[in-house]
C-alpha positions in Angstrom: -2.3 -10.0 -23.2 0.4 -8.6 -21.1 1.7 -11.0 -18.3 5.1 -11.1 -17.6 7.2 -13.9 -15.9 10.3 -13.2 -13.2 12.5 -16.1 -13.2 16.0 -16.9 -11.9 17.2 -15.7 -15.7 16.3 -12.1 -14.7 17.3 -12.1 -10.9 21.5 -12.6 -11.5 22.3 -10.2 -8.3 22.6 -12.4 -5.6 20.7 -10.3 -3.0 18.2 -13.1 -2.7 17.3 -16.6 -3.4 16.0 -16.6 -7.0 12.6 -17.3 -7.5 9.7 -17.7 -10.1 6.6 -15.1 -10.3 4.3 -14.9 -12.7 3.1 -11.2 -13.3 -0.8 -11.4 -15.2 -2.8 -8.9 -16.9 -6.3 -8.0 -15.1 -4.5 -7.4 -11.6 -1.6 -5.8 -9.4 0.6 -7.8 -8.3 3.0 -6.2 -5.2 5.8 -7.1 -3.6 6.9 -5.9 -0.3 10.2 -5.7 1.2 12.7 -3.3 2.8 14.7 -0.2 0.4 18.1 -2.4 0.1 16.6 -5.3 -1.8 13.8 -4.0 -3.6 16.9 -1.6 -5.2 18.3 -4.9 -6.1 15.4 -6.2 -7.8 15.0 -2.9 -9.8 18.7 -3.3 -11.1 17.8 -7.2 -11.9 14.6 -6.1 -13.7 17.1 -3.1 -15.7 19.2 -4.8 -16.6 17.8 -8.5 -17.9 14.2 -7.2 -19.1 12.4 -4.4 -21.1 9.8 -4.2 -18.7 9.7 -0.4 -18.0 10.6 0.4 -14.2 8.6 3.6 -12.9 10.3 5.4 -10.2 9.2 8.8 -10.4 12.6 10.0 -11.1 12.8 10.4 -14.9 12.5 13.5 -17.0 9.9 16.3 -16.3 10.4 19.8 -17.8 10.7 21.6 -14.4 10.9 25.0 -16.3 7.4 24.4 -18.5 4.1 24.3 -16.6 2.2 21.6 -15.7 -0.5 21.5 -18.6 3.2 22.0 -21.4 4.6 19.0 -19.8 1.2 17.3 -20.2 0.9 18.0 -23.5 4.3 17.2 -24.6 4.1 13.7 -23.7 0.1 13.8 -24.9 2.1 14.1 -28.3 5.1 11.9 -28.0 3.1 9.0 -26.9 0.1 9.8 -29.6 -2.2 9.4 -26.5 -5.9 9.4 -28.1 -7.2 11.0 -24.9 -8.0 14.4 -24.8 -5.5 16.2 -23.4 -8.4 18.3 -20.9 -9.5 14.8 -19.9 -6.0 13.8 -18.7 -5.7 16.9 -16.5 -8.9 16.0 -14.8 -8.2 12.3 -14.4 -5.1 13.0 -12.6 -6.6 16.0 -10.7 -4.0 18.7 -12.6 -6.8 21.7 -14.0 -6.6 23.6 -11.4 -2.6 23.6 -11.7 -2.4 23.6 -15.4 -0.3 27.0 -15.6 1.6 26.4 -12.8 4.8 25.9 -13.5 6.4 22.3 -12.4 9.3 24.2 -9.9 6.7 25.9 -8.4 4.5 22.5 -7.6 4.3 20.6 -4.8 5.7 16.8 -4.4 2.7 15.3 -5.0 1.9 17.8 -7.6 4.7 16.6 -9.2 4.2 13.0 -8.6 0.6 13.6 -10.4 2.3 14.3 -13.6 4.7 11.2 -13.9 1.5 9.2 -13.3 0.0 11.0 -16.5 3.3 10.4 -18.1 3.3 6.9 -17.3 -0.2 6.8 -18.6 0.0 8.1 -21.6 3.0 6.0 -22.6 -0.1 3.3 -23.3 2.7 0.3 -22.0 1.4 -3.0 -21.4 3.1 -4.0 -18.7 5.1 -1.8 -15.9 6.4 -1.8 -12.6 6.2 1.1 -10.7 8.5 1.9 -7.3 6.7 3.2 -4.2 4.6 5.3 -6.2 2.6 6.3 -3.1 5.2 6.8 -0.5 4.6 10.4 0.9 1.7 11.4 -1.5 -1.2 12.6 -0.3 -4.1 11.7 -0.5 -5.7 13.1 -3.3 -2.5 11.5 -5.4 -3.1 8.2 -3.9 -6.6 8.3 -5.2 -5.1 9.5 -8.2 -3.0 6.3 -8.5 -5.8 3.7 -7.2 -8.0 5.2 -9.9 -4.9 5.0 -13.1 -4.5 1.3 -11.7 -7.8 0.3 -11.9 -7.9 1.6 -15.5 -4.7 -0.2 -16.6 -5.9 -3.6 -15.3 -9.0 -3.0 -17.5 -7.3 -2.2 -20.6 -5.7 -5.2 -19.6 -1.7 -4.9 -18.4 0.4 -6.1 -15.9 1.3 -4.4 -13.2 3.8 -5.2 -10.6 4.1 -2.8 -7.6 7.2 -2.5 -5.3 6.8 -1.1 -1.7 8.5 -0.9 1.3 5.2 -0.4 3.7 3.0 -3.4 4.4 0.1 -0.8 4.3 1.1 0.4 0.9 1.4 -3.1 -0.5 -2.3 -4.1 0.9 -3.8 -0.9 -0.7 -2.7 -1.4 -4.4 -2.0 -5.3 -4.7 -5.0 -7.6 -5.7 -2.0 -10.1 -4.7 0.7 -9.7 -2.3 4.5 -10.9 -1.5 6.9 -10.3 0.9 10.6 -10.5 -0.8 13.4 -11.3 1.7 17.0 -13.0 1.3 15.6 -16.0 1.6 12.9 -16.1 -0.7 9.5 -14.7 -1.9 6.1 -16.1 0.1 2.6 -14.5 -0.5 0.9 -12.6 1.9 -2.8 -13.8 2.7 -4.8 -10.2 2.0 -8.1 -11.9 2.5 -8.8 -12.8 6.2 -12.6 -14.4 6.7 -12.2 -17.3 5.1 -8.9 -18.9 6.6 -9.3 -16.8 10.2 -9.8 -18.8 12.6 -13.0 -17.4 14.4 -11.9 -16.0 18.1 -13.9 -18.3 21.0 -17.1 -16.1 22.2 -16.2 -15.1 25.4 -18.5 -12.2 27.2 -16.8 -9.1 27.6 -16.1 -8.6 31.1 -18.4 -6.1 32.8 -16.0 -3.8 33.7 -12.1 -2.9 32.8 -9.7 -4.5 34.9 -6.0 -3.6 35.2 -4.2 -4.5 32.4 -1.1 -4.2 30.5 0.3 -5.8 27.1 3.8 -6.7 26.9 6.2 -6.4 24.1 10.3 -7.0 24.3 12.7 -4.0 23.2 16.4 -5.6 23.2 15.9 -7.4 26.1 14.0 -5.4 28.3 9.9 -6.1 28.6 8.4 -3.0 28.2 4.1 -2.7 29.6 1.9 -0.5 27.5 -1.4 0.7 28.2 -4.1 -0.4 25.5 -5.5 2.8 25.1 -1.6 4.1 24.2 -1.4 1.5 21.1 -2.7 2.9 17.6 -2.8 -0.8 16.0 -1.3 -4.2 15.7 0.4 -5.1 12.7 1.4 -9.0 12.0 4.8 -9.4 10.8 6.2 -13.4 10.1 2.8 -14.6 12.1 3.5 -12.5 15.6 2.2 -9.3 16.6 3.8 -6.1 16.6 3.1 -3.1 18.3 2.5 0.3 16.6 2.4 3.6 18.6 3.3 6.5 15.7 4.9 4.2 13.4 7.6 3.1 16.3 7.1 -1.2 16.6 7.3 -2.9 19.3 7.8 -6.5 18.8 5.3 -9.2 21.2 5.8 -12.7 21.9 2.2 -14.0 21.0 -0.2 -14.5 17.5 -2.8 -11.7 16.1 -5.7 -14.5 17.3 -4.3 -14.4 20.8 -3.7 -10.6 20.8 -7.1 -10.5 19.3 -8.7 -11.9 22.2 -7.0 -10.2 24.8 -7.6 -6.3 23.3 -11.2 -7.0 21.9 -13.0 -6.0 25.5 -10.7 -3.0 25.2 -12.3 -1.4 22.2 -9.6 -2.8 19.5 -11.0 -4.7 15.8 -9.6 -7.1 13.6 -10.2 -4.8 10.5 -7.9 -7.3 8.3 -5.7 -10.3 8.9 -2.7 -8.5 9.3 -3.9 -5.6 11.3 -6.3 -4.9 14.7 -7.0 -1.4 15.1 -7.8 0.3 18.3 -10.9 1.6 17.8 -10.9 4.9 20.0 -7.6 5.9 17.0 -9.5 5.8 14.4 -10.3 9.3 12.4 -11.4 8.4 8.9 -12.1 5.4 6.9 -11.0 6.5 3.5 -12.5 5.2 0.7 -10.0 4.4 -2.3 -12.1 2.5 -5.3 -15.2 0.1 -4.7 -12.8 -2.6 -3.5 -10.1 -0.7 -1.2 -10.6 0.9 1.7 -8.6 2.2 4.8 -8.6 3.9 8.0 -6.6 6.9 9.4 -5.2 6.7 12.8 -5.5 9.7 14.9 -1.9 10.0 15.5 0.9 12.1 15.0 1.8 10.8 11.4 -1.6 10.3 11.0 -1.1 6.4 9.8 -3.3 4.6 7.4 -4.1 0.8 7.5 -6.1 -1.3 5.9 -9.9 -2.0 6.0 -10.7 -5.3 4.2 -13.9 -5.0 2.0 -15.5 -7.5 3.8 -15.6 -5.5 7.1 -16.3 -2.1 5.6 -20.2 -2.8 6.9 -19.1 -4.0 10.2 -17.3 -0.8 11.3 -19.9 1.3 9.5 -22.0 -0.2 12.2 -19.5 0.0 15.1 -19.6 3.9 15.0 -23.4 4.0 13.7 -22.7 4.7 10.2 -25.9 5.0 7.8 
């Protein structure tokens, strides 16, 4: 009812090669790819569509409390839901007579995503809409996101996080100069299975190498958080620093698996001994938190959820 097509018509900036995507209704549909060009893409979509762009940044009433802003918009879009039922779907009753200056970010963030739905639109894109939320607001948008693909619309999601893009997109792209290619977000059935190879009875000495200019830097496993894939090789993570390696996720998989790290999605293995929470976001999306300084999140592919329920002995 509400799919919506990106073609080289709409993208006349020049930050990148034009290409064809087909938004449809029934799913998110995200696109990853770093501040600079998704600003580009957000002028393209201004300027040659009317596809509203969400950014977080339009017009609250910082003065009027939260439950006045809510009901302002309650009456300027004619939303049929009851106002009360808005404040609980987005988590807002127990700040209803707070005033918006007074809230916090995500507060805030909480009531443009009642704003944005209650405007009822069939199609949208909304800009990192999770970037530094916390958690309760990224629940908050998960659960709005589900409820828009039912109604149906289309939805398209711009992110500058990998994580962020896996979370909320049923599909996936990465957006460079050179073009747009899909990311593969589900890993069992085009993974190749690693060779069974028995564990080796006790820890040798070991180190995994990654390049930093041109320097070879040696990291102790335990010191790594998790492996993310970028362009098909491995990268590093150790509090959201990368370090870039010169081998696959299947052979990096092999190597860390007797040291207590999992391949908890295709583009992502997770040391084990990290992980704090695994955080459930709907029925389908899941993710865990990394016992870190930033406290990183990455994501858990359905398919596994059992398998690392099992790992740590999870009923």
């Amino acid at each position: 009812m509400a799919p919506f097509v990106i073609n080289q018509e709409i993208l006349t900036s020049g930050a990148f090669s034009p290409f064809y995507l087909a938004v449809g209704d029934f799913q998110a549909t995200a696109i990853y790819s770093d501040p600079d060009i998704q600003n580009e893409l957000v002028k393209d979509l201004r300027s040659n569509t009317d596809i509203p762009v969400f950014d977080h940044q339009d017009g609250l009433y910082m003065r009027l409390t939260v439950e006045n802003n809510i009901a302002f918009f309650h009456k300027w879009f004619g939303c049929k839901e009851p106002l009360s039922e808005i404040l609980v779907r987005f988590e807002l009753q127990h700040d209803a007579k707070k005033p918006l200056h007074k809230c916090s970010e995500s507060e805030i963030r909480r009531v443009c995503f009642a704003k944005y739905y209650m405007s009822g639109v069939p199609s949208a894109v909304f800009c990192e809409p999770i970037h530094g939320a916390d958690i309760k607001t990224i629940h908050t948008f998960v659960r709005m996101l589900q409820t828009m693909k039912e109604q149906p619309a289309a939805v398209l999601i711009l992110v500058s996080n990998l994580e962020h893009a896996l979370l909320v997109g049923d599909v996936v792209y990465k957006l460079q100069p050179s073009g747009i290619k899909p990311v593969e977000t589900e890993e069992d059935a085009a993974m190749p299975e690693p060779e069974s190879a028995a564990a080796p009875a006790f820890a040798k000495l070991f180190k995994i190498s990654a390049k930093v200019d041109e320097k070879m830097i040696l990291f102790d496993p335990p010191e790594i958080d998790y492996i993310e894939s970028q362009d098909g090789k491995a990268m590093i993570v150790i509090n959201n620093e990368k370090y870039a390696m010169d081998a696959t996720m299947l052979e990096t998989e092999k190597k860390l698996e007797a040291y207590g790290f999992y391949r908890c999605h295709r583009s992502y293995i997770v040391n084990l001994q990290k992980v704090r929470e695994i955080i459930t976001w709907s029925k389908n999306a899941y993710s865990l938190r990394i016992d870190n300084k930033i406290q990183s999140t990455i994501p858990l592919s359905r398919t596994k959820i059992q398998d690392i329920q099992e790992k740590f002995n999870l009923e």
